[in-house]
PyMOL Python script that loads the backbone (N, CA, C, O; Angstrom):
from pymol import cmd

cmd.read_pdbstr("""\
ATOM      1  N   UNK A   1     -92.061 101.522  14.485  1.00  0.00           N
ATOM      2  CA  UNK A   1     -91.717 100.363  15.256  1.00  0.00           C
ATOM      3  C   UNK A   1     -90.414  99.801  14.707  1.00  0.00           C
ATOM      4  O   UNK A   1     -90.104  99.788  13.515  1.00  0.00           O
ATOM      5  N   UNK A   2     -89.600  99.282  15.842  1.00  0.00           N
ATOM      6  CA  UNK A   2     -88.081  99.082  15.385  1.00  0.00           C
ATOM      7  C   UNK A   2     -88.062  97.474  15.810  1.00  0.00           C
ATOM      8  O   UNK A   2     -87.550  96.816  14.904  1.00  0.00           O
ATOM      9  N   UNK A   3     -88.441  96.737  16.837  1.00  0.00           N
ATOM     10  CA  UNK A   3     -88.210  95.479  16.954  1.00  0.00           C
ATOM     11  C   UNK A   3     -89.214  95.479  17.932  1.00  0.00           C
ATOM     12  O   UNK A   3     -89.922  96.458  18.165  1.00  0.00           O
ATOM     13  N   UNK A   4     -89.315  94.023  18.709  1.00  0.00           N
ATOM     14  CA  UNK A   4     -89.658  93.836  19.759  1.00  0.00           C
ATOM     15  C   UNK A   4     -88.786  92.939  20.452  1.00  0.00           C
ATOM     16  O   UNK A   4     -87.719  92.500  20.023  1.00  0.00           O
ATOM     17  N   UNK A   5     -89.408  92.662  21.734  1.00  0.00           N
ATOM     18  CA  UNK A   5     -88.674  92.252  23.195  1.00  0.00           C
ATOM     19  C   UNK A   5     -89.354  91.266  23.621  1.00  0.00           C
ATOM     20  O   UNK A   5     -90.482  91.613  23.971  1.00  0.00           O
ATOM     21  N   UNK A   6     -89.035  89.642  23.797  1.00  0.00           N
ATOM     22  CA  UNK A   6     -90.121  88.713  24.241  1.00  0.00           C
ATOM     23  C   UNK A   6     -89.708  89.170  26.069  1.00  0.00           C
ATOM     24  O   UNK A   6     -88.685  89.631  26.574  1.00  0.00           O
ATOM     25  N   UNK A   7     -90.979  88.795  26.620  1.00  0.00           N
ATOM     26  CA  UNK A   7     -90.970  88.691  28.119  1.00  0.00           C
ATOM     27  C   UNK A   7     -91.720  87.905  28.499  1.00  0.00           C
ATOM     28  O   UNK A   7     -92.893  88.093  28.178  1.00  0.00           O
ATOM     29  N   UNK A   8     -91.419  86.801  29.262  1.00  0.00           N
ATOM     30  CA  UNK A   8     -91.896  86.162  30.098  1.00  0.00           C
ATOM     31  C   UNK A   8     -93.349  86.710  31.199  1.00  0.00           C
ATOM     32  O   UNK A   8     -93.384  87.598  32.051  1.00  0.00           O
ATOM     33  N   UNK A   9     -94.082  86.054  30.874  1.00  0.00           N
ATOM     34  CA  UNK A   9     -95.944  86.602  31.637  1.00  0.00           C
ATOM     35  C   UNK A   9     -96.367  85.474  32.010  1.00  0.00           C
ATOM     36  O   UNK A   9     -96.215  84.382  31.462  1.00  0.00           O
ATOM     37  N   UNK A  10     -97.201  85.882  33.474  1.00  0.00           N
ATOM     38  CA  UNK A  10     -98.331  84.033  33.072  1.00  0.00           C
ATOM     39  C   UNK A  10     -99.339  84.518  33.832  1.00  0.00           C
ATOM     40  O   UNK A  10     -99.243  84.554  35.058  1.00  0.00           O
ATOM     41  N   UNK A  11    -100.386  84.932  33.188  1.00  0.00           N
ATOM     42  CA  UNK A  11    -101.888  85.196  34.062  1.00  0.00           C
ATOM     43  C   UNK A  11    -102.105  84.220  34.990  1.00  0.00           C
ATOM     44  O   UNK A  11    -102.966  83.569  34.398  1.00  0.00           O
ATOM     45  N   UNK A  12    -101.943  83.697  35.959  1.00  0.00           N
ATOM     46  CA  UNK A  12    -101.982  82.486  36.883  1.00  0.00           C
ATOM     47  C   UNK A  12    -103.045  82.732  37.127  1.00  0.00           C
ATOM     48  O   UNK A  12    -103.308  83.930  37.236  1.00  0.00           O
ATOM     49  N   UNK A  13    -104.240  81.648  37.343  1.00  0.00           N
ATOM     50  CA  UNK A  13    -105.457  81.673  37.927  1.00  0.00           C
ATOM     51  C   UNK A  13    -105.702  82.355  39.141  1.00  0.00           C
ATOM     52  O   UNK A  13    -106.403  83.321  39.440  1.00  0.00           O
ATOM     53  N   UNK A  14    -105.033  81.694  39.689  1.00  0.00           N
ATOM     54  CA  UNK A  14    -105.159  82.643  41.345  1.00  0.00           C
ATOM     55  C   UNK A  14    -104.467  83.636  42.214  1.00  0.00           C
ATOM     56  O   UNK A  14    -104.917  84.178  43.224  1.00  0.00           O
ATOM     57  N   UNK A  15    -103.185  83.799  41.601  1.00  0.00           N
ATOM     58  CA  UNK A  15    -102.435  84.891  41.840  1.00  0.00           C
ATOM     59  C   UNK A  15    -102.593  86.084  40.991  1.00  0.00           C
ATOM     60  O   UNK A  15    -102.217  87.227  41.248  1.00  0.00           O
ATOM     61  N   UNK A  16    -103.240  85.627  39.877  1.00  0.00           N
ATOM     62  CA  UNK A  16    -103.203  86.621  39.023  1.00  0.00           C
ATOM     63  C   UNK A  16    -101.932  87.019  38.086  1.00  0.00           C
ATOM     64  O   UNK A  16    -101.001  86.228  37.937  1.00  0.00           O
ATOM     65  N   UNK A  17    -101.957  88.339  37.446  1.00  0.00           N
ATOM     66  CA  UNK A  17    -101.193  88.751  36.377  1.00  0.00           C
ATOM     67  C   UNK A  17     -99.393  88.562  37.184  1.00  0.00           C
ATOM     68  O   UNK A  17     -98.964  89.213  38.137  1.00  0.00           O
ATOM     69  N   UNK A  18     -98.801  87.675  36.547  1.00  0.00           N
ATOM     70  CA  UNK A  18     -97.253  87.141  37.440  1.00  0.00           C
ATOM     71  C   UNK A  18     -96.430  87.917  36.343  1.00  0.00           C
ATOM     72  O   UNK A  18     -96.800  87.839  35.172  1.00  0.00           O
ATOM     73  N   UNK A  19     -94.928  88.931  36.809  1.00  0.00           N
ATOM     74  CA  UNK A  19     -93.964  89.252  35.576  1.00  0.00           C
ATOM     75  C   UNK A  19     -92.940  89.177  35.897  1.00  0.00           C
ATOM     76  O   UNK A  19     -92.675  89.005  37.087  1.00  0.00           O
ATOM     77  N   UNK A  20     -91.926  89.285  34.889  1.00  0.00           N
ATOM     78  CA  UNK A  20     -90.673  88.174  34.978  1.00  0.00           C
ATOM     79  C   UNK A  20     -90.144  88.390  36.460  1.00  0.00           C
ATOM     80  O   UNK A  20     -89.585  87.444  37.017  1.00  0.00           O
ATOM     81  N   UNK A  21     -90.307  89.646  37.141  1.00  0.00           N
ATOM     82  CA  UNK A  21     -88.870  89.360  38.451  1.00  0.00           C
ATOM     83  C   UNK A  21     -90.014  88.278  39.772  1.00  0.00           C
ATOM     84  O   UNK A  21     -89.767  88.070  40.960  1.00  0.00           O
ATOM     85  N   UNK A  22     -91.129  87.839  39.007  1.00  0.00           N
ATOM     86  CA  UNK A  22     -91.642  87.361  39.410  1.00  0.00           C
ATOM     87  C   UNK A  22     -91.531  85.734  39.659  1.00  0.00           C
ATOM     88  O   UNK A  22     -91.608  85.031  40.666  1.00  0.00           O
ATOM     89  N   UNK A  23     -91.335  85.501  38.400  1.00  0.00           N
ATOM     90  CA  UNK A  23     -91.339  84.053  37.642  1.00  0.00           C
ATOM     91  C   UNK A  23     -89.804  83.833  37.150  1.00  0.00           C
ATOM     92  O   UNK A  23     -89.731  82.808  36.472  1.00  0.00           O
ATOM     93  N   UNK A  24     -89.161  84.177  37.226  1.00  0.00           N
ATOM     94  CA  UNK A  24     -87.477  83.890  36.592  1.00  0.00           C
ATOM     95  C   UNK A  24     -86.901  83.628  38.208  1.00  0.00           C
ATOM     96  O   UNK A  24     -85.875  82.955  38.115  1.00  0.00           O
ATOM     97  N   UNK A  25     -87.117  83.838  39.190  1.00  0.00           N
ATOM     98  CA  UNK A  25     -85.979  83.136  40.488  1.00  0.00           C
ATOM     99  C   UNK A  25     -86.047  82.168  40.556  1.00  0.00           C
ATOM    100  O   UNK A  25     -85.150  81.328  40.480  1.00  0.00           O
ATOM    101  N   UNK A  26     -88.245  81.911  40.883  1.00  0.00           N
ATOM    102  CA  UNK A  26     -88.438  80.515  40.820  1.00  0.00           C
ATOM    103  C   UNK A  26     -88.450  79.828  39.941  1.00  0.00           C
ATOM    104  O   UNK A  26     -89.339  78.995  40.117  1.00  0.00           O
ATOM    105  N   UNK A  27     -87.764  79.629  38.704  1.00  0.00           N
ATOM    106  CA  UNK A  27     -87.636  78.820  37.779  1.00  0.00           C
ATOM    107  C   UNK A  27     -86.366  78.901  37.765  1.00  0.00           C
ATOM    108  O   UNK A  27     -85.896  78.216  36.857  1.00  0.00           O
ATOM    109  N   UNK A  28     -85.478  79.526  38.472  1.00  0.00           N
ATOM    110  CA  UNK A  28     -83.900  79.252  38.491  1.00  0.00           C
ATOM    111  C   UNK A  28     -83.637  78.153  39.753  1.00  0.00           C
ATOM    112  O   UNK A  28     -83.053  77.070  39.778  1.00  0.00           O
ATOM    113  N   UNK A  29     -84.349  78.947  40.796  1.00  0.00           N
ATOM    114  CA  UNK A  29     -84.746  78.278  42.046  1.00  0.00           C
ATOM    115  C   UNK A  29     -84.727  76.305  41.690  1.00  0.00           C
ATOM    116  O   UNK A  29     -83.959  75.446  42.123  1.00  0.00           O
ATOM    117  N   UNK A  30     -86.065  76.176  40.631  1.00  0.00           N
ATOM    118  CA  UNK A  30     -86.295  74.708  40.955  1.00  0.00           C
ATOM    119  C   UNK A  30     -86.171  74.442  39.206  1.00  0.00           C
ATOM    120  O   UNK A  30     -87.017  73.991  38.433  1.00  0.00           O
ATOM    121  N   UNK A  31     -84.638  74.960  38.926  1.00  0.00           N
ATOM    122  CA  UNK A  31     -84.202  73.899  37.838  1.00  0.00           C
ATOM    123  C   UNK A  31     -84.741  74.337  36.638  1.00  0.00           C
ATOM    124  O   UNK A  31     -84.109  74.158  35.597  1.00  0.00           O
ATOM    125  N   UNK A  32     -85.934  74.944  36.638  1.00  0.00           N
ATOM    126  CA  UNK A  32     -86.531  75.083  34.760  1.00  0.00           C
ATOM    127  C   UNK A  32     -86.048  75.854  34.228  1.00  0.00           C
ATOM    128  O   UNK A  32     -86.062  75.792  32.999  1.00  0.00           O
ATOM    129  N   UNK A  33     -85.449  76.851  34.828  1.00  0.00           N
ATOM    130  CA  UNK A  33     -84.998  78.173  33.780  1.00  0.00           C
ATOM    131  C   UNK A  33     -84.299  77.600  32.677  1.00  0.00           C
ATOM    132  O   UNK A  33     -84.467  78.383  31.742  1.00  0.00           O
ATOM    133  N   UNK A  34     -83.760  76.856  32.388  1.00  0.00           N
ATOM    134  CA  UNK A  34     -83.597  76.680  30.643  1.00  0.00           C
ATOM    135  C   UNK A  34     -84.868  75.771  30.029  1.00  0.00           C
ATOM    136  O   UNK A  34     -84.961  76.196  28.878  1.00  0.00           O
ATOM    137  N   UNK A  35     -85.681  74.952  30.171  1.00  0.00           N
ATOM    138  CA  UNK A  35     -86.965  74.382  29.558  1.00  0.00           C
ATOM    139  C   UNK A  35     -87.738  76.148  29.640  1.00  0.00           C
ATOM    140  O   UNK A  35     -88.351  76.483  28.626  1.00  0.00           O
ATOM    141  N   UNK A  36     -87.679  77.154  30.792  1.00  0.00           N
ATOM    142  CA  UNK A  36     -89.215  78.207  30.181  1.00  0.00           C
ATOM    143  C   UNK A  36     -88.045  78.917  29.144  1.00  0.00           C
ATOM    144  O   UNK A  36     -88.733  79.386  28.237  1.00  0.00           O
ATOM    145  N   UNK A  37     -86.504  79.244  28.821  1.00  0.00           N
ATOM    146  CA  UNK A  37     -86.163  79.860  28.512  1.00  0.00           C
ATOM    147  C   UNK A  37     -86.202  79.094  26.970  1.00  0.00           C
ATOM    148  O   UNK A  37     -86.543  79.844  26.055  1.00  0.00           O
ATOM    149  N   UNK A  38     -85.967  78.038  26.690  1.00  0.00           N
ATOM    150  CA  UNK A  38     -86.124  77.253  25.439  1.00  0.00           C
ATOM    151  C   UNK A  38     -87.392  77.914  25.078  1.00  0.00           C
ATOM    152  O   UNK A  38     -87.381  78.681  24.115  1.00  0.00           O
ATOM    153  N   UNK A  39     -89.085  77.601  26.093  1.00  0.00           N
ATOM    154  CA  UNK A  39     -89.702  77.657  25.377  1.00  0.00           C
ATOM    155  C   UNK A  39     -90.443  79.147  24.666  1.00  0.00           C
ATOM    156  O   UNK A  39     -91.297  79.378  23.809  1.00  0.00           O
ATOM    157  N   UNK A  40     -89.474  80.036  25.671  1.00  0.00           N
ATOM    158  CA  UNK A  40     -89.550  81.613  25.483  1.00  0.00           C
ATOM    159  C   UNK A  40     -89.343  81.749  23.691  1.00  0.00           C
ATOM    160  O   UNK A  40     -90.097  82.018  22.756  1.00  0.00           O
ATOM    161  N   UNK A  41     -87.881  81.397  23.837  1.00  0.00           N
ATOM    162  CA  UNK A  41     -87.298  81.562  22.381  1.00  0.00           C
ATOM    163  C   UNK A  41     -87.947  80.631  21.183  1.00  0.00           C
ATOM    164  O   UNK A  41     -87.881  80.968  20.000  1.00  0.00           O
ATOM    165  N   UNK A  42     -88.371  79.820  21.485  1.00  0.00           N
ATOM    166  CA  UNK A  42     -89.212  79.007  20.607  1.00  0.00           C
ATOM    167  C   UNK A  42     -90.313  79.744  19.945  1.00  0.00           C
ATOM    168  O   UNK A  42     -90.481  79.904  18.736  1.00  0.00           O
ATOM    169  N   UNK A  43     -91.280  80.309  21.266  1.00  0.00           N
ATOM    170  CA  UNK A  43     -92.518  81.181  20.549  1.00  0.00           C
ATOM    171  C   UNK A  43     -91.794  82.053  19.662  1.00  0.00           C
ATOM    172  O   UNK A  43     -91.764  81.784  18.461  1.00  0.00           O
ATOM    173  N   UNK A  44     -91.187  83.106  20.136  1.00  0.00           N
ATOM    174  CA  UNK A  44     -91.156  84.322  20.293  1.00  0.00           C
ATOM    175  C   UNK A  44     -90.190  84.457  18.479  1.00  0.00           C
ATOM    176  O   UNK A  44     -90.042  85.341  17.635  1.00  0.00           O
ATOM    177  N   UNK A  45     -89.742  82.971  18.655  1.00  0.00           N
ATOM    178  CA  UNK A  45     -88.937  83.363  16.772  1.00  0.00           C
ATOM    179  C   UNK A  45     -90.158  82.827  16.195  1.00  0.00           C
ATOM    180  O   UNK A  45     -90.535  83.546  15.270  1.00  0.00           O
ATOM    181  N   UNK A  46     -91.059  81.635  16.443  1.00  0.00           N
ATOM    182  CA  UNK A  46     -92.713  81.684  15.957  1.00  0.00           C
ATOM    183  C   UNK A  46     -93.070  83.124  15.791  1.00  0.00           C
ATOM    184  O   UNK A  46     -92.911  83.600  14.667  1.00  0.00           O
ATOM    185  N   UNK A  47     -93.329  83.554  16.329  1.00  0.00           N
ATOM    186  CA  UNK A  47     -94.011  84.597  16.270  1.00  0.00           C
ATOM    187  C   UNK A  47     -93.620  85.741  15.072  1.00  0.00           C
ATOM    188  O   UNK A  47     -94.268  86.149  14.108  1.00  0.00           O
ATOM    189  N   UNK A  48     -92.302  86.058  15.561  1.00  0.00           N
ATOM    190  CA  UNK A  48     -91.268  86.864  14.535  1.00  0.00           C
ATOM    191  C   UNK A  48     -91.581  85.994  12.775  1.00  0.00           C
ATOM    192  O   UNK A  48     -91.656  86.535  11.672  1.00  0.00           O
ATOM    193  N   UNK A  49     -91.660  85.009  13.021  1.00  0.00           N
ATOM    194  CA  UNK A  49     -91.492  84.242  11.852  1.00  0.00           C
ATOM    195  C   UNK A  49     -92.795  84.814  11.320  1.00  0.00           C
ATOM    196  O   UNK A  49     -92.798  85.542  10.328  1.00  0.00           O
ATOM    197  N   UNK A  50     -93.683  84.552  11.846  1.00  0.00           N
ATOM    198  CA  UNK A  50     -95.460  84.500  10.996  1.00  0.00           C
ATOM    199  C   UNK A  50     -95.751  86.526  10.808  1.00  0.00           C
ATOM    200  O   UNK A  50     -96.558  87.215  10.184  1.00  0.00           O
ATOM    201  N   UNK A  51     -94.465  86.839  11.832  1.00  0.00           N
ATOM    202  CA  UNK A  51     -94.749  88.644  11.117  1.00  0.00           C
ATOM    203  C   UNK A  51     -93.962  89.216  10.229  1.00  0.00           C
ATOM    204  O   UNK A  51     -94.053  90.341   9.738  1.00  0.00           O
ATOM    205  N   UNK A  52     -92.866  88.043   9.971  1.00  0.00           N
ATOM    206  CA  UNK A  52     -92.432  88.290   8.704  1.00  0.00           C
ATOM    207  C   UNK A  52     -93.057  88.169   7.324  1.00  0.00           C
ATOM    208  O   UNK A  52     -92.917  88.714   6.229  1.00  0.00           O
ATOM    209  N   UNK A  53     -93.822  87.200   7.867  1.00  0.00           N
ATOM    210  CA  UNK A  53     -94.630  86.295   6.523  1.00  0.00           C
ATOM    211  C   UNK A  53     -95.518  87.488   6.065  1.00  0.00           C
ATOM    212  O   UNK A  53     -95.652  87.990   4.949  1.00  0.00           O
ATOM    213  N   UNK A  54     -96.182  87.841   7.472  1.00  0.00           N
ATOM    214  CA  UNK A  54     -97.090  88.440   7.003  1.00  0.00           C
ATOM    215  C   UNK A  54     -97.160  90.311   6.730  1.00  0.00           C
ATOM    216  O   UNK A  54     -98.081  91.087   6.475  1.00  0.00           O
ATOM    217  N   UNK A  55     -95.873  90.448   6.917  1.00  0.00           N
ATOM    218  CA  UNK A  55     -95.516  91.664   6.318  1.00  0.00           C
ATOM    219  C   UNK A  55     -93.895  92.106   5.604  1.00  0.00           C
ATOM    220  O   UNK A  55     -93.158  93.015   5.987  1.00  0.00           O
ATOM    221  N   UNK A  56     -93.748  91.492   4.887  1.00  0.00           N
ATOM    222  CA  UNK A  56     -92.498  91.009   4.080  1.00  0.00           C
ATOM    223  C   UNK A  56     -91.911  92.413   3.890  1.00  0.00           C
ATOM    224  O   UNK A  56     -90.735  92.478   3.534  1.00  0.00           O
ATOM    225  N   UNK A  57     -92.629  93.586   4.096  1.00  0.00           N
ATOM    226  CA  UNK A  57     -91.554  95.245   3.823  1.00  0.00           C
ATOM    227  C   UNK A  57     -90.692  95.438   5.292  1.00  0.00           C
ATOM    228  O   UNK A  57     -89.640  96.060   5.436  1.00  0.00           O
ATOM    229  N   UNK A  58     -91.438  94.740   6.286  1.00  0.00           N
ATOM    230  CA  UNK A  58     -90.747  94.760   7.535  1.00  0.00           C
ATOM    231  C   UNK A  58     -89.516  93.893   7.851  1.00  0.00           C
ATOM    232  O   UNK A  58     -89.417  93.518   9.019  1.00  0.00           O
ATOM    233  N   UNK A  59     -88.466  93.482   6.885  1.00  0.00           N
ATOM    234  CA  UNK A  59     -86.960  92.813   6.971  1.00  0.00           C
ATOM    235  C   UNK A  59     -86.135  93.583   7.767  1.00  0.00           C
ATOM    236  O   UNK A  59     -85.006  93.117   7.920  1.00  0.00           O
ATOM    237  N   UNK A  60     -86.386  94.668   8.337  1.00  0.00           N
ATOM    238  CA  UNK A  60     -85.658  95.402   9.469  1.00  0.00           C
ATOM    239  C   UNK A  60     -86.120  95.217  11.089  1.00  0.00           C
ATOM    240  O   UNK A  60     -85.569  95.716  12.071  1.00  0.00           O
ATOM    241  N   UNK A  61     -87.124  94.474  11.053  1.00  0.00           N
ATOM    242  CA  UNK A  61     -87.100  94.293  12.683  1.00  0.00           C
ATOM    243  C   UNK A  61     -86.345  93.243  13.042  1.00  0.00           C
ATOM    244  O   UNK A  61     -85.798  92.252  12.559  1.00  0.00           O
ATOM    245  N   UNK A  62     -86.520  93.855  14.146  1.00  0.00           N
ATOM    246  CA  UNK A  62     -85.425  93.005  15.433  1.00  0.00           C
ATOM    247  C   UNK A  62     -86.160  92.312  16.451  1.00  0.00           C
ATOM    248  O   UNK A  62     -87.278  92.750  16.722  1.00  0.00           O
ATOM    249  N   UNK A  63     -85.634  91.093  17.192  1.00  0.00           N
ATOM    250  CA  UNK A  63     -86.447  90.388  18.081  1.00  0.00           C
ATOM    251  C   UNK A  63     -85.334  90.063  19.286  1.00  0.00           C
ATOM    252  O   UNK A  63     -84.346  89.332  19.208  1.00  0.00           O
ATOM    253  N   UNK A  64     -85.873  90.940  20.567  1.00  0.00           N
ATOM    254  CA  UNK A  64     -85.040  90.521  21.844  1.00  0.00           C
ATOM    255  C   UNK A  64     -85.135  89.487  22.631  1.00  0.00           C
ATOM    256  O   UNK A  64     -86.327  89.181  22.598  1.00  0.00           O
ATOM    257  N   UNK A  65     -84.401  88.540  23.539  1.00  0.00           N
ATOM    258  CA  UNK A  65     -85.041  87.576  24.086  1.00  0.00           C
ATOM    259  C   UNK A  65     -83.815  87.243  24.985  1.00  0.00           C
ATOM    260  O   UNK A  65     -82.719  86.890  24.550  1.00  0.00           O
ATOM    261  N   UNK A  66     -84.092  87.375  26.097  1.00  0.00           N
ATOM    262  CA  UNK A  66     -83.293  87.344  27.293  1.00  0.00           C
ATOM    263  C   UNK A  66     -83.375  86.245  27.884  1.00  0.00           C
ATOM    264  O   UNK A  66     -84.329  85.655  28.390  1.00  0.00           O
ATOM    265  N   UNK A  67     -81.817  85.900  27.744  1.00  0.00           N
ATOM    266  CA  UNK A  67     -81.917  84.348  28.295  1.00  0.00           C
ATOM    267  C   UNK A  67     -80.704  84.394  29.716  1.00  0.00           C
ATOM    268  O   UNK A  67     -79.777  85.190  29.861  1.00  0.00           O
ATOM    269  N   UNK A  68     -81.004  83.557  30.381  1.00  0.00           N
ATOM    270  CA  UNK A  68     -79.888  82.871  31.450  1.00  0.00           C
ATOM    271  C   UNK A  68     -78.505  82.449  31.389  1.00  0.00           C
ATOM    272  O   UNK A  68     -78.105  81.743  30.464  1.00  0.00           O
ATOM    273  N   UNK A  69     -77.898  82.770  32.146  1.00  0.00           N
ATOM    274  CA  UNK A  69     -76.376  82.132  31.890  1.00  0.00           C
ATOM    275  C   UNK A  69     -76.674  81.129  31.847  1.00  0.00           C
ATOM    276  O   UNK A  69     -75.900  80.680  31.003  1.00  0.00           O
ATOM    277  N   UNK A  70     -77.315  80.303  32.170  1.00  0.00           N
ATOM    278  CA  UNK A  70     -77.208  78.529  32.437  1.00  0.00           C
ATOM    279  C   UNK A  70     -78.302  78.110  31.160  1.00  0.00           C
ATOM    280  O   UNK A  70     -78.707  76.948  31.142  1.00  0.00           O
ATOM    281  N   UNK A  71     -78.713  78.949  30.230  1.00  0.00           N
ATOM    282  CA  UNK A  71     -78.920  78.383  29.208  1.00  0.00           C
ATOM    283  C   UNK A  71     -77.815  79.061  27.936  1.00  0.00           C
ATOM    284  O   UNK A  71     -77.648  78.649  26.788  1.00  0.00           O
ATOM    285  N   UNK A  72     -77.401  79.816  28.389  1.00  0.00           N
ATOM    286  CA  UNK A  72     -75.957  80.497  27.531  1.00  0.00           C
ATOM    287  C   UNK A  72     -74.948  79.380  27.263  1.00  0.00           C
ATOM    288  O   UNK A  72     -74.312  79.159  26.232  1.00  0.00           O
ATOM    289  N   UNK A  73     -74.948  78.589  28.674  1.00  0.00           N
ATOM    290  CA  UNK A  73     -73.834  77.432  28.269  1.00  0.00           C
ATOM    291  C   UNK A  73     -74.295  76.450  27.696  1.00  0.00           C
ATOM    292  O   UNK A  73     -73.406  75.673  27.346  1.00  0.00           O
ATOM    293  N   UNK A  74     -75.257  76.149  27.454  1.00  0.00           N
ATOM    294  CA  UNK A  74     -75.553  74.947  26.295  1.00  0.00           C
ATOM    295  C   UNK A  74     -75.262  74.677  25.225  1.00  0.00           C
ATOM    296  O   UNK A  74     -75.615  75.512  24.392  1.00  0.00           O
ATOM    297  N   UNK A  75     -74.831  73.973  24.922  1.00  0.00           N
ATOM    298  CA  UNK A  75     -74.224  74.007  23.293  1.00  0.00           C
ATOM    299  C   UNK A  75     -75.348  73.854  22.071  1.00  0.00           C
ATOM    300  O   UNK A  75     -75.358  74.313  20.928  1.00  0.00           O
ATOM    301  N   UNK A  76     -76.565  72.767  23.013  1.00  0.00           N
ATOM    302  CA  UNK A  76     -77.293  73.175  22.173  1.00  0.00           C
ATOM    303  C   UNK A  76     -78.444  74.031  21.417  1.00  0.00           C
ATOM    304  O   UNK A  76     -79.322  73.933  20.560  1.00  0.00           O
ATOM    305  N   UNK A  77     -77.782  75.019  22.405  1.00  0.00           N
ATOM    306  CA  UNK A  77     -78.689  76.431  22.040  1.00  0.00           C
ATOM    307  C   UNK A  77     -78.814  77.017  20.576  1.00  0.00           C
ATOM    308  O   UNK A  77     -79.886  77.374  20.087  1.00  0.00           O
ATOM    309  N   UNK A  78     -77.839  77.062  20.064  1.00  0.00           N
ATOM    310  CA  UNK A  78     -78.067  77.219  18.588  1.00  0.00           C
ATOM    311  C   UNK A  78     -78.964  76.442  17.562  1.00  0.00           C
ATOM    312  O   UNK A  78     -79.370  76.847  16.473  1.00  0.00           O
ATOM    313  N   UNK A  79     -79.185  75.183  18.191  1.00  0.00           N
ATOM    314  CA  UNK A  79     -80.169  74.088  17.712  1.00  0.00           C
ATOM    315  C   UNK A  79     -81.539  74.454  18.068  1.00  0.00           C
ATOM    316  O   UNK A  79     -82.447  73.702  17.714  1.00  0.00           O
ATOM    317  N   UNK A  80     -81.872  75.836  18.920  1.00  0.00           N
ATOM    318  CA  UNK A  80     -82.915  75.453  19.485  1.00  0.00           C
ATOM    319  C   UNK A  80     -83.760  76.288  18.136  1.00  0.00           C
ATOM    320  O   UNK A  80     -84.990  76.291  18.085  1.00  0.00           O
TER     321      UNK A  80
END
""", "prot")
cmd.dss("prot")
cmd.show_as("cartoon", "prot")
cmd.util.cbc("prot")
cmd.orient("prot")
């Protein structure tokens, strides 16, 4: 194993299993794509973080996370 790739999922109750070319228009559509894309990158270095912890020989993985132009221009993306 060389890295991983966060992706956007949402088991929706009633539609069922939703994936990104699913859920990324309409969240460009009505404005959120930078709040789900914040909170993409939020988990997803959580996550990276607690598999570092918990396997400290693994300092060579990598973590992907695909974001939006319209959260590219934020300045305060580096803060996030």
């Amino acid at each position: 194993m060389a890295g991983f790739e966060a992706l956007v999922r949402w088991n929706h109750p009633e539609r069922g299993f939703l994936t990104p070319d699913q859920i990324i228009p309409v969240a460009e559509e009505t404005g959120l794509i930078v709040e789900l894309d914040r909170t993409i990158l939020f988990e997803a270095c959580k996550f990276m973080s607690s598999w570092i912890s918990l396997y400290p020989n693994a300092k060579d993985l990598f973590l992907t996370v695909n974001l939006s132009p319209s959260q590219l221009s934020k300045p305060e993306l580096a803060e996030a």
